[in-house]
C-alpha positions as CSV (number, residue, x, y, z in Angstrom):
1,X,21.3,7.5,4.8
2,X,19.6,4.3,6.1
3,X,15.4,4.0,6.3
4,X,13.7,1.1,7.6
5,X,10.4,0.0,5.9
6,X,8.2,-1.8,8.8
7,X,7.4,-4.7,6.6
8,X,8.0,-7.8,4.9
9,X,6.2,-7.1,1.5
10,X,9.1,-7.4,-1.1
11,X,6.7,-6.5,-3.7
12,X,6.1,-2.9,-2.1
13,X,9.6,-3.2,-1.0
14,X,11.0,-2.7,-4.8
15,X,8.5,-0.1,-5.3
16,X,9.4,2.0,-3.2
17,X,13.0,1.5,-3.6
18,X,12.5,2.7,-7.3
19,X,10.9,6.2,-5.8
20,X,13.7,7.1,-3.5
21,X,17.0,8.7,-4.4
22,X,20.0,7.2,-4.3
23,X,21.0,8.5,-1.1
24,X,19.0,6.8,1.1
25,X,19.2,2.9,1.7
26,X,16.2,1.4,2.1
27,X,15.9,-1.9,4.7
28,X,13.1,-4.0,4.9
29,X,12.3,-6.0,8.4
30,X,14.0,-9.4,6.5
31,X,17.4,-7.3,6.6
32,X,16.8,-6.4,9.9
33,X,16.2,-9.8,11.0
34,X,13.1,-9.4,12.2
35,X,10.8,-12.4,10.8
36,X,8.0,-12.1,13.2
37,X,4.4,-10.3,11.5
38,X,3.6,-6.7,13.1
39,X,0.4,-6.9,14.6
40,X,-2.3,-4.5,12.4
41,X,-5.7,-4.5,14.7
42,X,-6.2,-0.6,14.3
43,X,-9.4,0.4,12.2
44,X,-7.7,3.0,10.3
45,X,-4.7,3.0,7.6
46,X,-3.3,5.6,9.7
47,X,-3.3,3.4,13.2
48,X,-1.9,0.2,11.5
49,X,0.8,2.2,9.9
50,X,1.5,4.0,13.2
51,X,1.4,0.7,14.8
52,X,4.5,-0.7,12.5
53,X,6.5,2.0,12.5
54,X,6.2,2.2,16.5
55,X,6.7,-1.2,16.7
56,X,10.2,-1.2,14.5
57,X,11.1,2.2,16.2
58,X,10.7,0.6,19.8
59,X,12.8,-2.1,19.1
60,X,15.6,-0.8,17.1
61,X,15.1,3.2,17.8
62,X,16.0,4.1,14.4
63,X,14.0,6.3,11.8
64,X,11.9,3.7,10.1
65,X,8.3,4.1,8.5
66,X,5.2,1.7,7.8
67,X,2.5,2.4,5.4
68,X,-0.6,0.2,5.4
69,X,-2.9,0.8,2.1
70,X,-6.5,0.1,1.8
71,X,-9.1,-0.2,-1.5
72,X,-12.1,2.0,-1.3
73,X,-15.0,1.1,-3.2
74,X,-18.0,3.4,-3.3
75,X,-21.0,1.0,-4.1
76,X,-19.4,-1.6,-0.7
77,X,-19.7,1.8,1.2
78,X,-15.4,2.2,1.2
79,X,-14.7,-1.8,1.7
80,X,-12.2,-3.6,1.7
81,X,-11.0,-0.5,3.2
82,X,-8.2,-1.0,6.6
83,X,-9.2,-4.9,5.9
84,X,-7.7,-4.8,1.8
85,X,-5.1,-7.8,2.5
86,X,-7.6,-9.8,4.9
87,X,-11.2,-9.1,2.6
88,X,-11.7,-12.9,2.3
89,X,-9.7,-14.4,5.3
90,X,-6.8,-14.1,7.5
91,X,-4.5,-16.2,4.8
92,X,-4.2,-13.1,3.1
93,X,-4.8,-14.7,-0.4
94,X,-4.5,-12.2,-3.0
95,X,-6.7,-13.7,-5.5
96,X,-9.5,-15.0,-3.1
97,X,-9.6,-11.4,-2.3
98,X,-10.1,-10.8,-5.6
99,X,-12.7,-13.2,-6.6
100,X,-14.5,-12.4,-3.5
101,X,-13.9,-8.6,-4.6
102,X,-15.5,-9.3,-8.2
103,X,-18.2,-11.5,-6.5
104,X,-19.7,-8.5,-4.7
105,X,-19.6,-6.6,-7.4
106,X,-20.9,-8.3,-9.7
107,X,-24.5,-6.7,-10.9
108,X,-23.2,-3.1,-9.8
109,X,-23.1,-0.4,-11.8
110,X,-21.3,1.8,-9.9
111,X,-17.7,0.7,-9.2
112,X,-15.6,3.4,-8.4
113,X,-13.2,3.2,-6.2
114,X,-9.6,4.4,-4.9
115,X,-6.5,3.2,-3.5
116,X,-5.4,5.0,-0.7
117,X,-2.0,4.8,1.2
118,X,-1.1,6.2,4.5
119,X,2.3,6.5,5.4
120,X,3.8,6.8,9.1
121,X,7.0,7.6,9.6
122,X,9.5,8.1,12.7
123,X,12.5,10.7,12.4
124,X,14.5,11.7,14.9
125,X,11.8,10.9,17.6
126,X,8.9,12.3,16.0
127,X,5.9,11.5,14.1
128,X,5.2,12.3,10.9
129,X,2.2,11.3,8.3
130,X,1.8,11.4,4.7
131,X,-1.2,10.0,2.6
132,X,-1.4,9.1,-0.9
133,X,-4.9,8.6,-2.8
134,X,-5.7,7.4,-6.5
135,X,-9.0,7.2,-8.0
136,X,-10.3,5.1,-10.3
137,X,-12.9,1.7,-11.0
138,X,-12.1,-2.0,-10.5
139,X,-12.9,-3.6,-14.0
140,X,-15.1,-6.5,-14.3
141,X,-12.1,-9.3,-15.2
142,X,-8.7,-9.4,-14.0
143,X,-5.9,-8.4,-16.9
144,X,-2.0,-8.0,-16.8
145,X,0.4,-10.0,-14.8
146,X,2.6,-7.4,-13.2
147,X,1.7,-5.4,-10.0
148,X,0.5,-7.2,-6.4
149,X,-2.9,-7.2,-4.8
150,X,-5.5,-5.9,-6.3
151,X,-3.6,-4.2,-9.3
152,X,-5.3,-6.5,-11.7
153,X,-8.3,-5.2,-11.3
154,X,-7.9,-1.5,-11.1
155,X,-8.2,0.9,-13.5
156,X,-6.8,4.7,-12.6
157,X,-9.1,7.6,-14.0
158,X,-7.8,8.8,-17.4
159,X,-6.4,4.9,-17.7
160,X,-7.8,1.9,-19.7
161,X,-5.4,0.3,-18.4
162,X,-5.4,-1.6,-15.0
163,X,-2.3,-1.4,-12.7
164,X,-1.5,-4.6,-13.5
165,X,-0.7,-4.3,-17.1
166,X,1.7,-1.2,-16.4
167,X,5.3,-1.1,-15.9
168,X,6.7,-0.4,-12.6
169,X,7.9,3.4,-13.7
170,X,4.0,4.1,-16.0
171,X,2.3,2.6,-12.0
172,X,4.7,4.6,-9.8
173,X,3.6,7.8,-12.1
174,X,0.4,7.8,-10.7
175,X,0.0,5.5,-7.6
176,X,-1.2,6.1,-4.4
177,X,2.0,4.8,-2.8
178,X,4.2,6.9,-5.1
179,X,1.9,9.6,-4.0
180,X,2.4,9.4,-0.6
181,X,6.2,8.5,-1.0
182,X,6.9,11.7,-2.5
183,X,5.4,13.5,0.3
184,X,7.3,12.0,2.8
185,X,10.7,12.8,0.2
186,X,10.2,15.9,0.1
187,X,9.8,16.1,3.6
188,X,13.5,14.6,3.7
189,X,14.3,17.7,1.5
């Protein structure tokens, strides 16, 4: 079975491709060709998903899905939020995110926060959602190399680790993407 991931993100790409089973192929929007950037202007995680997976299914009608994740911290009243990849400009620069992140937070106690993924999908004509959700507090350095976004600063609750210093398979044990993922496979089941 073939699924097509509305997205270009290689990173989320592989791991999600390490949550599904064998049976199903997963294509990203490269393999499809399609190079151009999917517009996200909804104010939700749900609307910019919905907005990529419409997007792909209009132009290709095939089953395809889109998720769009945001990072919700308490004390910046749920920012980054729907803007995570854009917090500190449109270049969508990782670690300016990050330093602008740790910047804000800086003489705060409180920083808990979550991850949060939303997840729309299109199959057989219809719409489906799914939502994934991890708790935890951003730490007040960055530590570990692996992960994307804001992984190195993270920390999952009962974790001292962030997501960044986890493997692929100890992160996709409690993420909010493998989270949602698994919803939306055992949908498929």
């Amino acid at each position: 079975m073939k699924l097509i991931f509305a997205s270009h993100n290689e990173n989320k790409a592989k791991e999600i491709r390490s949550l599904l089973p064998q049976h199903i192929e997963l294509l990203t929007l490269s393999d499809m060709q399609l190079l151009e950037e999917i517009p996200e202007t909804a104010d939700t995680l749900e609307g910019n998903a919905l907005l990529k997976a419409s997007y792909v299914n209009d132009r290709f009608g095939l089953n395809c899905f889109a998720d769009d994740t945001g990072l919700e911290v308490h004390a910046l009243n749920g920012a980054p939020g729907v803007y995570s990849a854009r917090y500190a400009g449109s270049s969508k620069d990782p670690e300016a995110n990050i330093a602008l992140l740790l910047k804000n937070l800086a003489n705060v106690e409180d920083r808990s926060a979550r991850f949060r993924t939303s997840i729309a999908l299109y199959w057989n004509g219809e719409q489906h959602f799914f939502d994934g959700i991890v708790n935890g507090h951003i730490s007040k350095i960055r530590s570990g190399s692996d992960g994307f976004g804001y992984d190195p600063v993270f920390i999952p609750e009962n974790s001292t680790r962030t997501f960044a210093e986890m493997t692929l398979q100890e992160k996709n044990q409690q993420s909010h993407r493998a989270r949602a993922l698994e919803k939306m496979i055992d949908f498929f089941e």
